[in-house]
FILUMFI-660084 format. One line per field, with one value per residue: x, y, z of N, C-alpha, C in turn; residue number from 1. Coordinates in steps of 0.2 Angstrom, whole numbers. Layout:
<sites>
n_c1 = c(X_...)
n_c2 = c(Y_...)
n_c3 = c(Z_...)
ca_c1 = c(X_...)
ca_c2 = c(Y_...)
ca_c3 = c(Z_...)
c_c1 = c(X_...)
c_c2 = c(Y_...)
c_c3 = c(Z_...)
i = c(NUM_...)
</sites>
This chain:
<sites>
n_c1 = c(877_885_886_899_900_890_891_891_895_911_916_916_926_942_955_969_985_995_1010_1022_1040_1050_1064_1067_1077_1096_1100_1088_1070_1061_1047_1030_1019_1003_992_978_967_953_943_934_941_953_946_942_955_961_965_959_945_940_949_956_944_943_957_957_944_950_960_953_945_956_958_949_949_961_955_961_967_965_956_945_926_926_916_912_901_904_917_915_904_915_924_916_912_926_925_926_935_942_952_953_945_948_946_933_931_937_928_919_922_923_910_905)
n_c2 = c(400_415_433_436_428_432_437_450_454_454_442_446_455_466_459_457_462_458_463_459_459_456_447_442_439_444_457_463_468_474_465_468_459_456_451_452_447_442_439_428_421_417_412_397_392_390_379_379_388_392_394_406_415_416_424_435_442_443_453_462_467_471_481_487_493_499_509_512_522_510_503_503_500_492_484_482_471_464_460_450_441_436_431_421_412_406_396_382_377_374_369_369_382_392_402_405_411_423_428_429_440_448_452_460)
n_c3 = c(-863_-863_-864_-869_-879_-891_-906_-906_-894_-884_-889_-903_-905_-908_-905_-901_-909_-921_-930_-939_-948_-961_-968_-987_-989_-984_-988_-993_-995_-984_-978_-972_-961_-954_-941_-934_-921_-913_-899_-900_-909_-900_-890_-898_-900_-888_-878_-861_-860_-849_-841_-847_-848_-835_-833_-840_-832_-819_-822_-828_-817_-808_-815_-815_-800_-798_-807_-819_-834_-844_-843_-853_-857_-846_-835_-817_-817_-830_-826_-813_-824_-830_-823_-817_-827_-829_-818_-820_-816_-802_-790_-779_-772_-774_-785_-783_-772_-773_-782_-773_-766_-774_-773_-764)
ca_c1 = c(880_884_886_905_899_888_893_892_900_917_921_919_931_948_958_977_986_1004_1015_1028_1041_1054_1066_1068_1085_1099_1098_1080_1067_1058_1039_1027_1012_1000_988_975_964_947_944_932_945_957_944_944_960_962_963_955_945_939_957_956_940_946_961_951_938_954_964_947_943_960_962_943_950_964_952_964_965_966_950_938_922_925_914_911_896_907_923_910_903_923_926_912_912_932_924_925_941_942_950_954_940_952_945_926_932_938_921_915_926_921_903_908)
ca_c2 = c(405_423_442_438_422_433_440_458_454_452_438_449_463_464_457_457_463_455_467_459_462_448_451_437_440_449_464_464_475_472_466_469_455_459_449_451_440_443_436_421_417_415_404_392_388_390_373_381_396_394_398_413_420_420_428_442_445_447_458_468_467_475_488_493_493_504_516_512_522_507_497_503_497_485_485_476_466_461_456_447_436_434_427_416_409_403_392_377_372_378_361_372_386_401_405_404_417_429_432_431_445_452_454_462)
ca_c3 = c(-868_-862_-866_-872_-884_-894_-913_-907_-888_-881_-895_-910_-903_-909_-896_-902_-916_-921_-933_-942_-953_-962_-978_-990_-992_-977_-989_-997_-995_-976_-978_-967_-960_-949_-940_-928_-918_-911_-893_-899_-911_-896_-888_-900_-901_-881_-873_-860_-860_-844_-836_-852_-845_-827_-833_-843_-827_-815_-826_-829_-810_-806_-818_-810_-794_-799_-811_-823_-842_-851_-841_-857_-855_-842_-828_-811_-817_-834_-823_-812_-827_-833_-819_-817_-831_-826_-809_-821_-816_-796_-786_-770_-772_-775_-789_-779_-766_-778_-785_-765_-765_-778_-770_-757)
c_c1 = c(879_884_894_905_894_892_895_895_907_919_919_924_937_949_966_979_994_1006_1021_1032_1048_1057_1067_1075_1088_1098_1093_1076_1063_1049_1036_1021_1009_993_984_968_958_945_940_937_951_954_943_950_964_961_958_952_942_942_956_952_941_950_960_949_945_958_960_946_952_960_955_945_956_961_957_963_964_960_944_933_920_921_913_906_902_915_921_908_909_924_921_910_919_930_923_929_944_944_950_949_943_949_937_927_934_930_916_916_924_913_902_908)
c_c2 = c(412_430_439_431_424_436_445_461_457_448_440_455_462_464_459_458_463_458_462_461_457_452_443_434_446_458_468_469_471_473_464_461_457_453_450_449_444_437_429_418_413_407_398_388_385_384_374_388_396_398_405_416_422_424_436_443_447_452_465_473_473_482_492_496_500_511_517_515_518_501_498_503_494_488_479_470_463_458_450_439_434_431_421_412_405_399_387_371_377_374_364_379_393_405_408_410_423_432_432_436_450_457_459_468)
c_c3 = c(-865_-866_-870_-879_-890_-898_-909_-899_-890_-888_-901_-908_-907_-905_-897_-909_-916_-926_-933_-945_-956_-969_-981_-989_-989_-982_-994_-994_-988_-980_-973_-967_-953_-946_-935_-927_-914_-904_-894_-904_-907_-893_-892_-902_-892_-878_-870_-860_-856_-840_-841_-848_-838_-827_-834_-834_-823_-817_-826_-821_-808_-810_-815_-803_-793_-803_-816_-833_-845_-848_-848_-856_-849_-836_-823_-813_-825_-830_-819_-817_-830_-829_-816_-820_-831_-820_-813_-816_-808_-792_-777_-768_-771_-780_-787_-774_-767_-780_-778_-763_-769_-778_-766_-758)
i = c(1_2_3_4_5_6_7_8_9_10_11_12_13_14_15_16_17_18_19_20_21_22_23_24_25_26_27_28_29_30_31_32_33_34_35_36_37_38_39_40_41_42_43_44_45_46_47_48_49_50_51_52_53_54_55_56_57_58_59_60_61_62_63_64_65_66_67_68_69_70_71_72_73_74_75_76_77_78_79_80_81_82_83_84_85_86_87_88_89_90_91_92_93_94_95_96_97_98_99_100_101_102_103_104)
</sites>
């Protein structure tokens, strides 16, 4: 279990937030639903979340590379265990030389 499996990690954050809006009837009155989702709720539904957390570390890992506004918190050592925790499912070892890469 790591840093993003903990209550007060990664998997209590909000992650995603989906804005609707729907009328009953073509000239009703427009209502609104909103939902959003917290990244351990995403892994539990995720087939995998190995492929998830690889996804997350490279996304992290680039937006660090470019110093990107929107990287947050992210750091090398959190992009790092993102993508380390994705080397479940590696049959050609791309995913293994990415974080070779990543050491580097």
């Amino acid at each position: 279990m790591g840093y993003y499996d903990k209550p007060e990690g990664f998997a209590s954050q909000p992650f995603v937030t989906f804005d609707f809006r729907y009328k009953k009837a073509l000239n009703g009155e427009s209502r609104p639903l909103q939902l959003t989702m917290n990244a351990g709720k995403i892994f539990e539904k995720y087939n995998r979340p190995d492929d998830f957390y690889f996804a997350a570390g490279v996304a992290a890992y680039g937006m660090l590379l470019r110093n990107s506004p929107y990287k947050g918190n992210a750091t090398l050592d959190m992009a790092r265990s993102l993508v380390k925790q994705g080397l479940t499912f590696d049959p050609h070892g791309y995913r293994a030389e990415l974080l070779r890469m990543m050491d580097r």
